[in-house]
C-alpha positions in Angstrom: 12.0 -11.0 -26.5 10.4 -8.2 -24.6 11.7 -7.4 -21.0 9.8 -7.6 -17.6 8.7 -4.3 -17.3 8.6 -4.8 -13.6 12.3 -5.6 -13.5 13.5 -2.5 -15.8 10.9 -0.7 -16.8 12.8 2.1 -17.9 14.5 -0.3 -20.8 11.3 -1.9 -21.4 9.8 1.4 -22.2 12.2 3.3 -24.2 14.9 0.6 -25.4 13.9 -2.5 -26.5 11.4 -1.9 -29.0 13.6 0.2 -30.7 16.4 -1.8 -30.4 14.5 -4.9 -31.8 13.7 -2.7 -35.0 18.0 -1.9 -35.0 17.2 1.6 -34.3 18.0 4.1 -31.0 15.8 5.8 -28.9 16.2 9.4 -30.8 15.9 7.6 -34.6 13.0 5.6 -33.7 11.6 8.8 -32.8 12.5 10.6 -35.9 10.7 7.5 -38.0 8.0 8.1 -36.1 7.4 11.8 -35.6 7.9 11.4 -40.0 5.3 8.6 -40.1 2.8 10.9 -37.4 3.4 14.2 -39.8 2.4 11.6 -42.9 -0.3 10.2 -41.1 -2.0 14.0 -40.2 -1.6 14.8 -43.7 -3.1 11.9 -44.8 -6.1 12.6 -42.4 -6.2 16.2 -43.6 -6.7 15.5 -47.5 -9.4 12.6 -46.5 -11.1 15.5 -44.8 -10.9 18.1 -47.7 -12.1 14.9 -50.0 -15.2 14.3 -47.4 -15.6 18.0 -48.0 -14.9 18.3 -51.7 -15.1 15.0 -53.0 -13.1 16.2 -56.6 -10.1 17.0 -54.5 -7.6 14.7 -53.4 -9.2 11.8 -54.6 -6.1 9.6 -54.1 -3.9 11.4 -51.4 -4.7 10.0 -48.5 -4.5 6.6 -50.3 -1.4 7.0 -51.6 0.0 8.2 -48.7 -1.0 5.1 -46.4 -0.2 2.8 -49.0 3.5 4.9 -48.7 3.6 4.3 -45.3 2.6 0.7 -45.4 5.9 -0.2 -47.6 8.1 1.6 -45.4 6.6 0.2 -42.3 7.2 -3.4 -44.1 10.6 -3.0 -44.9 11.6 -2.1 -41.6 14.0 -4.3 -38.7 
């Protein structure tokens, strides 16, 4: 159950959600720094496709669809 973020707002901000996934503050983070550098790659080889559509013609797909698994095997 999420906190009152009028009551601790600190917690609420930067310890619960992690917590509910079983994670800390700084691995949460690193999940989802990994999942952001993923996601800009992904975005990059969509643009190169818009671009040049012969060229990564399935990156950025296979890339989400990456993402996606890990996300729903997660806490």
């Amino acid at each position: 159950m999420p906190s009152d973020i009028t009551t601790n707002p600190v917690k609420a901000l930067f310890v619960d959600h992690p917590a509910s996934v079983d994670e800390t503050y700084f691995q949460h983070m690193g999940v989802a720094l990994r999942f952001a550098f993923w996601l800009g790659l992904a975005a990059m080889a969509a643009l190169v496709h818009a671009m040049i559509p012969g060229a990564c013609e399935k990156t950025a797909s296979r890339i989400i669809r990456r993402l996606h698994d890990r996300m729903s095997n997660r806490g």
